[in-house]
N, C-alpha and C positions, 0 to 999 in steps of 0.2 A: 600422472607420476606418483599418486598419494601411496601405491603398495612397494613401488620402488624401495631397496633395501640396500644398496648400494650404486650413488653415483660418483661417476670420474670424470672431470674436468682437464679437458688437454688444447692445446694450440691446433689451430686447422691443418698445421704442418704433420702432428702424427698420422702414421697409417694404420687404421681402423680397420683395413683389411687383409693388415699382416699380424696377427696374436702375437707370434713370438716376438716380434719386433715391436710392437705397440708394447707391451707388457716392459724391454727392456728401457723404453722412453720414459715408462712411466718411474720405473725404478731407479732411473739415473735423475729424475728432475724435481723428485720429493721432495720434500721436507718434514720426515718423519714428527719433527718434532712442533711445527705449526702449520702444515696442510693437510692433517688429520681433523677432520669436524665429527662428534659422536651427537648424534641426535637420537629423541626417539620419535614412535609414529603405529600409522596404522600397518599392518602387515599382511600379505596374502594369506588365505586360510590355509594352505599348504606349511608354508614355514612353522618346520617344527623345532628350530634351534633357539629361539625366545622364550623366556619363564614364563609366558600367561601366551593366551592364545589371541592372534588377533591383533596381537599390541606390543612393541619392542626394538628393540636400536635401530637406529639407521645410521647408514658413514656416509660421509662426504669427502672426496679426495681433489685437491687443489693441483694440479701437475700442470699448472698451463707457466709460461715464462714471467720473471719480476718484469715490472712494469717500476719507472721512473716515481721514486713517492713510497715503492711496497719494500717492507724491509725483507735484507738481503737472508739468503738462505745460511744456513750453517755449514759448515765444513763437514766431509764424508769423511766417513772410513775409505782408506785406500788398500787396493787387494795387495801389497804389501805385508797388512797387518794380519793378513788370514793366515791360520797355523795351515800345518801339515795335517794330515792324515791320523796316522799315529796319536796326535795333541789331543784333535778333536775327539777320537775315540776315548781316550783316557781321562778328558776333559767331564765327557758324558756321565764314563763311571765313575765318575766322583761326585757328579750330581745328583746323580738316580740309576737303580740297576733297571729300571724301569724302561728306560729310553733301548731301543732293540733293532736302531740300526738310522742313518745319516746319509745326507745327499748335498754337496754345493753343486748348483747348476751351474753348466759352463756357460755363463752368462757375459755381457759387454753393459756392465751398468755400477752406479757407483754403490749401489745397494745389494749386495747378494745376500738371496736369502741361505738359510743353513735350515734344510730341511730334516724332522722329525718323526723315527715311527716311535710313536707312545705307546704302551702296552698297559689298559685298562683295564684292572682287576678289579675297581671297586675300592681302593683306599690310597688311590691319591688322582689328582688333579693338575690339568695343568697350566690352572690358574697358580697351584701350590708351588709349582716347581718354575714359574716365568722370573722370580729374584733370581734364585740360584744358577740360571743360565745366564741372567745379566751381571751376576757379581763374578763369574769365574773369569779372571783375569787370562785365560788360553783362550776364550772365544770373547775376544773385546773388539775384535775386529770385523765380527758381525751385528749388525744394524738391524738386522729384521730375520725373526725365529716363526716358522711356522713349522704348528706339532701338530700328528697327523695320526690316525689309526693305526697299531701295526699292520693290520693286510694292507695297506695302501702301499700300491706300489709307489716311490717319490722317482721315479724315472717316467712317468706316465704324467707330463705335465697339466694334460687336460682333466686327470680326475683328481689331480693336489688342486687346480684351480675351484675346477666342482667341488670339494670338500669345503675350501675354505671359504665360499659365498654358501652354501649350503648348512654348513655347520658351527655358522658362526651367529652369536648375539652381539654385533659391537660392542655394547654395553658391558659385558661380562665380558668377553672372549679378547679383547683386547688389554693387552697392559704394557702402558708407556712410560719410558723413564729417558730423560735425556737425550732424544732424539732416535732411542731405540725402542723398538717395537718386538712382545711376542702373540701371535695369535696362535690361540687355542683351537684346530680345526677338526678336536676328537670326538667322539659321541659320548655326548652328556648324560649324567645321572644323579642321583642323588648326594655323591660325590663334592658334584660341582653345584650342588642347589639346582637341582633340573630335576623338578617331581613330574613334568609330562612325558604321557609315554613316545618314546625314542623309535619311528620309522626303521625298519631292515632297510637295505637297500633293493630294489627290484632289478634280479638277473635276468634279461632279457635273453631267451631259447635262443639256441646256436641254428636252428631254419630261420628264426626272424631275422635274424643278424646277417644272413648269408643274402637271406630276400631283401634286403634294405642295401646292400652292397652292391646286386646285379642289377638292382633297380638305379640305383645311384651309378654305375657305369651305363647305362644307357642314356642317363641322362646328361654323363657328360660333369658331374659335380663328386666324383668321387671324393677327390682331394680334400672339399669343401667338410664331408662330414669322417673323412680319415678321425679323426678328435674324439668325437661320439662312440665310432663304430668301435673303437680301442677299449674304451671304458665300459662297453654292454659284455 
């Protein structure tokens, strides 16, 4: 487990073999503000979102149930306090003209995230811009901010998840206040104090894509790699 870069802790009761369900378990049983553990360590030679090579954050996520003796969790935001449409939008341009476009996922958990397409020119960050999302009094009703590429599509849940284990440093890319969280899941630069060179990502050819789908229905596991095949 030593290159491991993100582990998650859950009751035997979660299903592991439902993502979108596993994900909303995990979201409704957090504790943003003490089941977050930021460690560092050694990292696979591939990870290129850590400032030195080799070497850099790692998270530990606590989502399993209190136990008799473990203090009790905090109080959630309720979808109540989530604005409109409209707020959100307005909310954004008042933070940054930078932000270029927003997603809440229609989710069943006490945590929604408020997803982020960032547009990286080279003179801001969005480490710079995670207060000013947390002081705007129109988005206090969200708990947990992940900001994201502009091309990223945030209706493509499999490649907002891929970004944000992919392009994340715990150490830097997190920032926590109060039991709110925003992660940073854009492509780093000098910017953000990230002098290593930054991976394209690899567009897999539209015949591989088709061969990996006809092969995947013969065997019966389409649905299995539906996720994958979306994001190639």
């Amino acid at each position: 487990m030593s290159f491991c870069k993100v582990l998650v802790l859950v009751d035997d009761s979660a299903d592991l073999k439902n993502p979108a369900r596993f994900l909303e378990t995990l979201l409704d049983r957090v504790d943003l503000s003490t089941d977050l553990y930021v460690t560092e360590g050694v990292l696979d030679v591939l990870d290129h979102s850590a400032p030195d090579p080799l070497f850099g954050g790692k998270l530990g996520v606590d989502a399993t149930s209190r136990l008799p003796g473990e203090r009790p969790r905090h109080s959630f935001p309720s979808a109540g306090d989530f604005p409109a449409g409209p707020e959100i939008r307005e909310a954004l341009v008042q933070v940054s003209p930078h932000f270029s476009g927003y997603r809440v996922p229609p989710m069943k958990a006490r945590h929604i995230p408020l997803l982020l397409n960032l547009i990286k020119d080279g003179s801001v960050s969005g480490r710079r811009l995670a207060e000013p999302l947390l002081d705007h009094p129109a988005l206090k009703g969200f708990s947990l901010f992940v900001l994201c590429d502009e091309g990223v599509d945030l209706g493509d849940g499999s490649r907002v998840l891929w970004k944000g284990f992919n392009n994340v440093d715990p150490e830097r890319d997190l920032v926590r206040r109060n039991g709110r969280v925003v992660v940073d899941a854009t492509k780093k630069g000098p910017e953000d104090g990230h002098f290593r060179l930054w991976p394209d990502d690899i567009v897999m050819d539209p015949v591989v894509v088709e061969s990996v789908r006809e092969r995947a229905r013969e065997l019966n596991i389409e649905e299995l790699l539906a996720g994958a095949l979306e994001g190639a």
